[in-house]
C-alpha angles and dihedrals in degrees: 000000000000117000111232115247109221119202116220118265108260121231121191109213116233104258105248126226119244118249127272090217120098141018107342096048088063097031111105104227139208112204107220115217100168137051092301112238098214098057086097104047109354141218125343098189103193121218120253101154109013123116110005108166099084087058109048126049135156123268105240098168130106112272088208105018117198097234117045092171096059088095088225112143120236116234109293105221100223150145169161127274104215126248118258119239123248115275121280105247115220124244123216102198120186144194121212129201123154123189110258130230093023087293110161109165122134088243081053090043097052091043086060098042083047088058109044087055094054100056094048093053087051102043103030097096090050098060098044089048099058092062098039079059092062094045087053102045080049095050098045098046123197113019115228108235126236133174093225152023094245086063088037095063093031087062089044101054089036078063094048087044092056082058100044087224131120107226143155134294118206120204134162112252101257086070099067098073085048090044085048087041097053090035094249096129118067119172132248128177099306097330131080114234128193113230094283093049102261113152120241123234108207129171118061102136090188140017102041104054112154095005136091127197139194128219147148130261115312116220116198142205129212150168132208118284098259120205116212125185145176136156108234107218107220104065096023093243134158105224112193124172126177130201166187157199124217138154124171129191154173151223102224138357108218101193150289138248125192107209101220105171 
């Protein structure tokens, strides 16, 4: 008599939500619902309120000076526009996931096309953020150097406070336990924000490491997630590949510190 074989009870995990940590929680999106313009050459932010500091001074000269005839000139009030940064390139970032054994039933078919769609929500920020981490470390040039969070975020805020202006402070994740550590996260509504109330970027797995930077507010484009599919003959399998367009971007970089104890 032949013993039965009896396959394992199958379980499907519960799809988990993306967190609401790093790049894309504090990122101010534009839902595309059309062809997106940008997909060929980008984004071109222009400045408003970065940097400030070639085109405003301080008058020093005499409002009613003794001598008129002394053919000195009086201060000129005058300045420089500053230069727009380089264009912000799109991503198109995918999720792959094919049926297995030739299986091409539709129950096969939707388990691949569920999954497909699921990697990508998941990691979809990682991979963005990997590159935004390289735009950023290129933008805001040679890092100052501290020994420790507590000057990091010091220098960081000291260049906030030179703008007048509250921004973003992007970290990889390993430094939230040290920031809450040191007291330097303190919560707000859903986000993270240093002592002066400058919200935390955290996330950022790859591509920032040791090093923090400040910015202004990122603005973001994307379309909606598209599902492609197509069986592919000669080995009898279901391809399906979801995907999406995205390109952020940012008004001004404010610098950069590497922490090396």
């Amino acid at each position: 008599m032949t013993t039965p074989v009896l396959l394992p009870t199958e379980f499907d995990v519960p799809l988990l939500n993306p967190s609401a940590a790093g790049l894309y929680g504090v990122t101010s999106w534009t839902e595309e619902t059309g062809p997106p313009r940008w997909l060929t050459d980008g984004v071109r932010i222009k400045p408003w309120n970065y940097p400030g500091e070639l085109s405003s001074g301080l008058w020093t000269d005499p409002w009613c000076p003794d001598d008129l005839s002394s053919g000195e000139e009086p201060g000129l009030k005058t300045g420089e526009r500053p230069d727009i940064l380089d264009s912000f390139d799109p991503l198109t970032v995918w999720a792959y996931d094919s049926t297995q054994c030739g299986d091409l039933s539709e129950q096969s078919r939707n388990e691949a096309r569920l999954r497909a769609q699921q990697v990508l929500r998941l990691e979809e920020q990682t991979v963005v953020e990997r590159e935004f981490a390289a735009r950023l470390l290129l933008d805001a040039g040679a890092p100052t150097v501290k020994t420790d969070l507590i000057g990091a975020v010091g220098e960081l805020e000291l260049a906030f406070a030179a703008t007048n202006t509250v921004g973003y402070i992007h970290a990889s994740a390993k430094w939230a336990a040290v920031a809450a550590r040191f007291n330097l996260l303190n919560r707000s509504g859903a986000g993270m924000k240093t002592p002066l109330g400058h919200r935390w970027v955290f996330g950022y797995a790859t591509g920032l490491g040791e090093t923090l930077v400040a910015s202004s507010q990122p603005f973001g484009w994307r379309d909606s997630v598209q599902l492609r599919e197509s069986v592919e003959p000669q080995t009898n399998t279901f391809v399906a590949i979801a995907e999406r367009s995205v390109v952020i971007g940012l008004e001004h970089v404010l610098g950069a510190v590497t922490v090396t104890p």
